[in-house]
ROKOLVO-543475 format. One record per atom (N, C-alpha, C): residue in three letters; chain; atom name; z, y, x. Coordinates in pm, 1 decimal, decimal comma, padded with zeros to 6 digits. Example, Ala and Ser with C-alpha at 12.3 -4.5 7.8 and 13.67 -1.06 7.14 Angstrom:
2
+------+------+------+----------+----------+----------+
: code : unit : site :        Z :        Y :        X :
+------+------+------+----------+----------+----------+
:  ala :    A :    N :  00780,0 : -00569,0 :  01319,0 :
:  ala :    A :   CA :  00780,0 : -00450,0 :  01230,0 :
:  ala :    A :    C :  00780,0 : -00330,0 :  01320,0 :
:  ser :    A :    N :  00708,0 : -00225,0 :  01285,0 :
:  ser :    A :   CA :  00714,0 : -00106,0 :  01367,0 :
:  ser :    A :    C :  00787,0 :  00003,0 :  01290,0 :
+------+------+------+----------+----------+----------+
END
This chain:
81
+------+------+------+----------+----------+----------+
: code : unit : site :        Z :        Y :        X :
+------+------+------+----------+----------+----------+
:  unk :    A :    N :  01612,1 : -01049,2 :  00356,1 :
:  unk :    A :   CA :  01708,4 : -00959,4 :  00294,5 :
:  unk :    A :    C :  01670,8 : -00937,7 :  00148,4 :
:  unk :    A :    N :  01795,1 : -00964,1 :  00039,9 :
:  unk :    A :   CA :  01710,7 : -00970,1 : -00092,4 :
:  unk :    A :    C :  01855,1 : -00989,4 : -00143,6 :
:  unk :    A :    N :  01939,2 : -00882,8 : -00146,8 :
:  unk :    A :   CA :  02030,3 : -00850,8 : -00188,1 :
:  unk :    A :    C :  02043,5 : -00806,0 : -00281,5 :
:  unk :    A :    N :  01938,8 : -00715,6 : -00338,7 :
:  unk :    A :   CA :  01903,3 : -00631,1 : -00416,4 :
:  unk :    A :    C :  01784,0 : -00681,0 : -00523,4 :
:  unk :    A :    N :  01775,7 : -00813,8 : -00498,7 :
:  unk :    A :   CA :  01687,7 : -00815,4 : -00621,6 :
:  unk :    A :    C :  01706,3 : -00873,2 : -00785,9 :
:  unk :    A :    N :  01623,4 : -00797,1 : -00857,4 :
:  unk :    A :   CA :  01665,6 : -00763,6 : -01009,6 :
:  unk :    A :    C :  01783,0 : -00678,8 : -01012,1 :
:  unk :    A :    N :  01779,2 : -00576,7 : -00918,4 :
:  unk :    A :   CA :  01839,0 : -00434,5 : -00950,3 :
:  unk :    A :    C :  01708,5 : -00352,2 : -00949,9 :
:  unk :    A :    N :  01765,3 : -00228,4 : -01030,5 :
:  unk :    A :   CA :  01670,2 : -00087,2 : -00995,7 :
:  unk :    A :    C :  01769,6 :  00000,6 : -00913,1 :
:  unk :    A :    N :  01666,4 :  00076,8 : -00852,4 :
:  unk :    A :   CA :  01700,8 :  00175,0 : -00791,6 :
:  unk :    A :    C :  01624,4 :  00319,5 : -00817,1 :
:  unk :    A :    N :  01675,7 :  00421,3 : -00888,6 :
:  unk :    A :   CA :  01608,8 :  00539,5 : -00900,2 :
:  unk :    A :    C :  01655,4 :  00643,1 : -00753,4 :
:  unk :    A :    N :  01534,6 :  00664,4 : -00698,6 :
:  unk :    A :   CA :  01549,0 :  00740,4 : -00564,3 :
:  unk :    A :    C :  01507,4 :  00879,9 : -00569,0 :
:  unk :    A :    N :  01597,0 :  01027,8 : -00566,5 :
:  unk :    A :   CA :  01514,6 :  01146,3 : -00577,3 :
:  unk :    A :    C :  01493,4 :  01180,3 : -00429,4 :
:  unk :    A :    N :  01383,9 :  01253,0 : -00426,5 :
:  unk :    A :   CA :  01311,8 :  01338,5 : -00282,3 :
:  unk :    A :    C :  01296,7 :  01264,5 : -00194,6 :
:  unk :    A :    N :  01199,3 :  01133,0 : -00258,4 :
:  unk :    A :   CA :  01188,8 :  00977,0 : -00144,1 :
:  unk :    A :    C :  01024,8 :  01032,8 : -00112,7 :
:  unk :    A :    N :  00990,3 :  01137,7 : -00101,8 :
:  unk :    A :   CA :  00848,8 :  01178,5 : -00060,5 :
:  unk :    A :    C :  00878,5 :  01227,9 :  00119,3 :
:  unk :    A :    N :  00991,7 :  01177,2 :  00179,3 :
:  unk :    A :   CA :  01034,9 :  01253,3 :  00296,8 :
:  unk :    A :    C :  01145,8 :  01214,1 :  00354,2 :
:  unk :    A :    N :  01174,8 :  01238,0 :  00469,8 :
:  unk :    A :   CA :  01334,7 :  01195,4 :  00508,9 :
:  unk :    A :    C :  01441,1 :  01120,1 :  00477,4 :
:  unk :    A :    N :  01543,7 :  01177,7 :  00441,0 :
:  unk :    A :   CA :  01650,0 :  01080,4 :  00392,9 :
:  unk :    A :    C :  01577,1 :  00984,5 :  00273,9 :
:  unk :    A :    N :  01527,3 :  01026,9 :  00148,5 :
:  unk :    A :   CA :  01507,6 :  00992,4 :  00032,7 :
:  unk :    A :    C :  01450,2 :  00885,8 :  00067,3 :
:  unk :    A :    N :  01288,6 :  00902,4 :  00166,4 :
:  unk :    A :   CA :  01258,4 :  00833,5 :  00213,5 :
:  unk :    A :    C :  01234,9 :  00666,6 :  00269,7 :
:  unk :    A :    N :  01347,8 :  00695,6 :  00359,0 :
:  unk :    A :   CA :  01450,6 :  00610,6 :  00419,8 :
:  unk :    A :    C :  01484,6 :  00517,8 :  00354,9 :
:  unk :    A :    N :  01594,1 :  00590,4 :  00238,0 :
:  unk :    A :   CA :  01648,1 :  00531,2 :  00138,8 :
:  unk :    A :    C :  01549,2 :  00448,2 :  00077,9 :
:  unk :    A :    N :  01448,1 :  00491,1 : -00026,5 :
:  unk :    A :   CA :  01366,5 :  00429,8 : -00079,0 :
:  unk :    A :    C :  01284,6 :  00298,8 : -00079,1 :
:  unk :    A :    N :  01260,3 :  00314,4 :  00069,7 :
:  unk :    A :   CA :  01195,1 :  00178,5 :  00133,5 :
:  unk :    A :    C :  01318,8 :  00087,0 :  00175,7 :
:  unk :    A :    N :  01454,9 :  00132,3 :  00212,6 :
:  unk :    A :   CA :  01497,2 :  00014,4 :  00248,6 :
:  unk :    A :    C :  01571,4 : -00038,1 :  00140,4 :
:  unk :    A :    N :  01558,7 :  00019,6 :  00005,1 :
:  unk :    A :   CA :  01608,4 : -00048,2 : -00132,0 :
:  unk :    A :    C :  01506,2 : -00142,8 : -00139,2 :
:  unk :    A :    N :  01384,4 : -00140,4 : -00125,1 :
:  unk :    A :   CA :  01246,2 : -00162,0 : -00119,5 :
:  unk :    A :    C :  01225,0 : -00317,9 : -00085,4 :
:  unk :    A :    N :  01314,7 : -00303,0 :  00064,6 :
:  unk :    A :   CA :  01296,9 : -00377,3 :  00143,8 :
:  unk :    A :    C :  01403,8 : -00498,1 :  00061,1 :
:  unk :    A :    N :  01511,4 : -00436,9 :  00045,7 :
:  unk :    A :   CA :  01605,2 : -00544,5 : -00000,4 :
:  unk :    A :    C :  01613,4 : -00630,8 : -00136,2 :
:  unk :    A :    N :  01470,4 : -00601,7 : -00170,5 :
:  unk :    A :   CA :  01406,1 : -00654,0 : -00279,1 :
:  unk :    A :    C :  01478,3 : -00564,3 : -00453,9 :
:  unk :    A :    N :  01505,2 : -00452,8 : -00429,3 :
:  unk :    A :   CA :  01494,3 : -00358,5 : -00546,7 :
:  unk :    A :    C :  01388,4 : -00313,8 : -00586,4 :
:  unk :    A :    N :  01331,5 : -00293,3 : -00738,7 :
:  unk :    A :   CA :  01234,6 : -00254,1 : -00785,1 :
:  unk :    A :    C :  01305,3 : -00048,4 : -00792,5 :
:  unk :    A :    N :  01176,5 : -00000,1 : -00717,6 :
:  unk :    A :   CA :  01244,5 :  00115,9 : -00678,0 :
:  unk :    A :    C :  01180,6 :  00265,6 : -00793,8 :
:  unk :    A :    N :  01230,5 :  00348,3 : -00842,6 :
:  unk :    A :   CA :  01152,6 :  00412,9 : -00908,9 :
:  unk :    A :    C :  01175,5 :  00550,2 : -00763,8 :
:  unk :    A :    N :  01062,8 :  00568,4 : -00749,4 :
:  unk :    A :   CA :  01065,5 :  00705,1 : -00623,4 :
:  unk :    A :    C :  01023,5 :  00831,3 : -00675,5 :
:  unk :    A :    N :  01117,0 :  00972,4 : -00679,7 :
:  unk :    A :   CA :  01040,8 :  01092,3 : -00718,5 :
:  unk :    A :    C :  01059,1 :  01190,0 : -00638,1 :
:  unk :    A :    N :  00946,3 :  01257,0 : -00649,7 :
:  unk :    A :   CA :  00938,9 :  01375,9 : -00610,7 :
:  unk :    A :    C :  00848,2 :  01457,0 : -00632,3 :
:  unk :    A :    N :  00852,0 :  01608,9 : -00630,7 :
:  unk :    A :   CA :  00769,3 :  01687,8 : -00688,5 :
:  unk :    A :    C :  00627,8 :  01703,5 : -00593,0 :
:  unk :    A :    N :  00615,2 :  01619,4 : -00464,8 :
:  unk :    A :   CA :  00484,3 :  01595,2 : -00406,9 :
:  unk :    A :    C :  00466,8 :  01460,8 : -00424,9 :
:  unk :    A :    N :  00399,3 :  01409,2 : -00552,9 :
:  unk :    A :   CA :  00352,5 :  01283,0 : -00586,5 :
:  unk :    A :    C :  00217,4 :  01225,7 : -00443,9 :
:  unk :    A :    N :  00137,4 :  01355,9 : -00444,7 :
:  unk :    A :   CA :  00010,9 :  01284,2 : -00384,3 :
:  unk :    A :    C :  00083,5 :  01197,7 : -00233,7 :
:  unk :    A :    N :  00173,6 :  01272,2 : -00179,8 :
:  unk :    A :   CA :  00196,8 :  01208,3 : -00034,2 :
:  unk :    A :    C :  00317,8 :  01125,1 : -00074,8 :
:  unk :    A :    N :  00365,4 :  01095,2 : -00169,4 :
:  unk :    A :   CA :  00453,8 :  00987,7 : -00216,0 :
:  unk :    A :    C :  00388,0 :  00850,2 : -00273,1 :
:  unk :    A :    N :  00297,2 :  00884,7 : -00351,1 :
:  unk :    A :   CA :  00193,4 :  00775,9 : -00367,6 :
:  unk :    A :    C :  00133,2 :  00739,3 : -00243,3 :
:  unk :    A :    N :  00084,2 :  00793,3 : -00157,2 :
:  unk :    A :   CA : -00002,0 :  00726,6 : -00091,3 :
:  unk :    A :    C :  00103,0 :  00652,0 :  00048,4 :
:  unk :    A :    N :  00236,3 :  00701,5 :  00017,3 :
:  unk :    A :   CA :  00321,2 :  00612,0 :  00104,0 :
:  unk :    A :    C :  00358,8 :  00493,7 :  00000,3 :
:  unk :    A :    N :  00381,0 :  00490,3 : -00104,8 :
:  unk :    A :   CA :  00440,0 :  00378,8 : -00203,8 :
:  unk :    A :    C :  00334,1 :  00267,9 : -00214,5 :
:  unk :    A :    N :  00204,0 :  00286,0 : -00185,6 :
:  unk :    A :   CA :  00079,2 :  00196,8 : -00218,5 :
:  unk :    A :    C :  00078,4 :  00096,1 : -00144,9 :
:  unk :    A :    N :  00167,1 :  00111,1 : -00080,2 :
:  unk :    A :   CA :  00179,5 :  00028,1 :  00049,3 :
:  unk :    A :    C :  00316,1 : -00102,4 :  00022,1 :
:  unk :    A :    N :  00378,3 : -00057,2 : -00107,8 :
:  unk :    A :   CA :  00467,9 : -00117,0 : -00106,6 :
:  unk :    A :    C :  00470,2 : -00254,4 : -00321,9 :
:  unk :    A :    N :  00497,0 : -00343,1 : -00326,6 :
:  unk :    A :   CA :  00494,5 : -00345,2 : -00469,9 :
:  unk :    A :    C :  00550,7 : -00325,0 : -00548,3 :
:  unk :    A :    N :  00664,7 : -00295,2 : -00499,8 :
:  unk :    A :   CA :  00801,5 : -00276,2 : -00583,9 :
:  unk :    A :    C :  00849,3 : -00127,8 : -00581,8 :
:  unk :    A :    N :  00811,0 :  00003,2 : -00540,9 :
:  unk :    A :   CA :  00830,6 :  00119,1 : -00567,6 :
:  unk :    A :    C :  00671,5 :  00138,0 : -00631,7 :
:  unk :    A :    N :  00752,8 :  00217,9 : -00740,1 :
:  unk :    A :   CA :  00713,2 :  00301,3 : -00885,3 :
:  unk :    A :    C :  00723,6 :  00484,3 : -00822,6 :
:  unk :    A :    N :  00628,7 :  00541,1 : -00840,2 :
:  unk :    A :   CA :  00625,6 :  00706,7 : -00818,2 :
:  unk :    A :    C :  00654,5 :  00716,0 : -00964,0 :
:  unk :    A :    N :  00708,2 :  00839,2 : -00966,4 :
:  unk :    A :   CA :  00718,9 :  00932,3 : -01072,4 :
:  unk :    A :    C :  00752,1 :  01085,1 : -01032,8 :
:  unk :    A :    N :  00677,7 :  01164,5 : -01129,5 :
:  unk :    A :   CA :  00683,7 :  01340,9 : -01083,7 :
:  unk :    A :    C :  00823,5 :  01378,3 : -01071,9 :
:  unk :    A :    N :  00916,1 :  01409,4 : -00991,7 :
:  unk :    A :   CA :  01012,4 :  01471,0 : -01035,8 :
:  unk :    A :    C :  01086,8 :  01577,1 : -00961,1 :
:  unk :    A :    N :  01127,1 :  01720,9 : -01018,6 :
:  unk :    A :   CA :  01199,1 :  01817,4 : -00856,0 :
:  unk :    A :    C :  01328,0 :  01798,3 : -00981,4 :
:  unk :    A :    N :  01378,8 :  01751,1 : -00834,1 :
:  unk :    A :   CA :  01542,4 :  01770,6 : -00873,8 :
:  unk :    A :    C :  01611,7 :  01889,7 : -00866,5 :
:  unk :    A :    N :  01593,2 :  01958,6 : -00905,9 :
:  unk :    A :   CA :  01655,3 :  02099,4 : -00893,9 :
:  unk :    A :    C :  01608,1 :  02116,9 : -01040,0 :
:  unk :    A :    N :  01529,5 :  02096,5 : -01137,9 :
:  unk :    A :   CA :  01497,5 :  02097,2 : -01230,0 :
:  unk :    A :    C :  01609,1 :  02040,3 : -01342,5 :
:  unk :    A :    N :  01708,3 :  02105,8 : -01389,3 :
:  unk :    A :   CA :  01795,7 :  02028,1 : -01475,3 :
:  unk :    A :    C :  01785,9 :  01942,8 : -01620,2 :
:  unk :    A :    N :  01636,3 :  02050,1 : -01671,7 :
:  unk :    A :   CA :  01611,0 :  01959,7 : -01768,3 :
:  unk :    A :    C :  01468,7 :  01814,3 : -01737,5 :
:  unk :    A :    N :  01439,1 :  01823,3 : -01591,3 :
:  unk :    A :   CA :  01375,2 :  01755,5 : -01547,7 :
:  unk :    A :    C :  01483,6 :  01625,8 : -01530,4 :
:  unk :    A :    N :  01600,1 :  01626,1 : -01489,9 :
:  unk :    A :   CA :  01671,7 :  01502,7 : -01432,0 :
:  unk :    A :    C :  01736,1 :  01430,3 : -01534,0 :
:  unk :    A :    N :  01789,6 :  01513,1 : -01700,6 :
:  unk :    A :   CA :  01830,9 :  01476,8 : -01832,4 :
:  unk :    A :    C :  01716,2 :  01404,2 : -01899,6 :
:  unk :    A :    N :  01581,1 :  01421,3 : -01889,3 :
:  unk :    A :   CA :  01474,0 :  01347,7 : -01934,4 :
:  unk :    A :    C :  01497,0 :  01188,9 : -01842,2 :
:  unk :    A :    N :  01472,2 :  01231,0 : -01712,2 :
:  unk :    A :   CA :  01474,4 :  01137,1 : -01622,2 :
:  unk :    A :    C :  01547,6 :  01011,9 : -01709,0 :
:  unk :    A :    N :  01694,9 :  01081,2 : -01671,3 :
:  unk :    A :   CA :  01793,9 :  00997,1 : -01741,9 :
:  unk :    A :    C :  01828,8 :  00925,8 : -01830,4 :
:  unk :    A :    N :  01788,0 :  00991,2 : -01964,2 :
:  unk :    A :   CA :  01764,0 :  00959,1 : -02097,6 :
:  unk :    A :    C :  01663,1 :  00837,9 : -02117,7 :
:  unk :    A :    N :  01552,4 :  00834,8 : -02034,9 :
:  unk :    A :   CA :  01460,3 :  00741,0 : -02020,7 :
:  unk :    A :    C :  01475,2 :  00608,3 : -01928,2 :
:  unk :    A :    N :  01597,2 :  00635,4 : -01851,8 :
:  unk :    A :   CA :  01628,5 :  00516,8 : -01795,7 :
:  unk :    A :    C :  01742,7 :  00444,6 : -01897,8 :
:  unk :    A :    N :  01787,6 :  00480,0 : -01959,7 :
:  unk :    A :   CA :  01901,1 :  00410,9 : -01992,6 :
:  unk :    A :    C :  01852,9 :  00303,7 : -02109,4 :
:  unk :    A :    N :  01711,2 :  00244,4 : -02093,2 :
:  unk :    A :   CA :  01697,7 :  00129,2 : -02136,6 :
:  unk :    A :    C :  01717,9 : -00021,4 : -02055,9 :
:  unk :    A :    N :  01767,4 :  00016,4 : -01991,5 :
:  unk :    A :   CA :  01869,9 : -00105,2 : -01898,9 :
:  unk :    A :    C :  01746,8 : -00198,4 : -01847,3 :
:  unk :    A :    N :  01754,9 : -00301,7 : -01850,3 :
:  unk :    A :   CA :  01634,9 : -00420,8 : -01804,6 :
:  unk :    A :    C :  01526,7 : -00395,0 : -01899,8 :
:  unk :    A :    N :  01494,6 : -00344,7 : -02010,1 :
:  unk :    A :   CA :  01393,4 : -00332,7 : -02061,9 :
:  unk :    A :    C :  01269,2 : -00282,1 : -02029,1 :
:  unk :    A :    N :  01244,3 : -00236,9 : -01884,6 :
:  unk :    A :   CA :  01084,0 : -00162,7 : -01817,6 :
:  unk :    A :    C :  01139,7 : -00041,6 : -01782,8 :
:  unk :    A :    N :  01224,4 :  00064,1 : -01889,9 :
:  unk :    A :   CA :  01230,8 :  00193,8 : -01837,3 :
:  unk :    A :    C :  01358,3 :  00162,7 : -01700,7 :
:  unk :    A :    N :  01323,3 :  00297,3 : -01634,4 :
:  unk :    A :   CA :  01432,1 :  00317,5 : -01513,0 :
:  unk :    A :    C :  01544,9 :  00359,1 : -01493,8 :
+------+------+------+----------+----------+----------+
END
């Protein structure tokens, strides 16, 4: 399955459940995944496991947390997410 590769995927509250879910099976489908959430330690130590998800700090409920987010992805294929 590799539907998804040379896409990104930015995933919020992939430290758990749905996000989770989500995260790994972008993962799976060969997307380079950026995963956040505001519990990095137990998000990292699930992502280590994977090569293609990227942690980054992030609580989405934070509005000027998700406009940074944003602002920093919109370098398209260039590295940012």
């Amino acid at each position: 399955m590799n539907r998804l590769v040379g896409k990104k995927v930015f995933v919020t509250a992939a430290g758990q459940g749905i996000g989770r879910a989500c995260a790994e099976r972008f993962a799976q489908e060969g997307a380079q995944v950026v995963a956040t959430d505001k519990n990095t330690d137990v998000l990292s130590a699930w992502a280590s496991s994977h090569e293609n998800i990227q942690v980054e700090s992030l609580d989405a409920l934070d509005r000027e947390q998700i406009f940074a987010a944003a602002e920093q992805g919109e370098g398209g294929d260039q590295g940012e997410y």
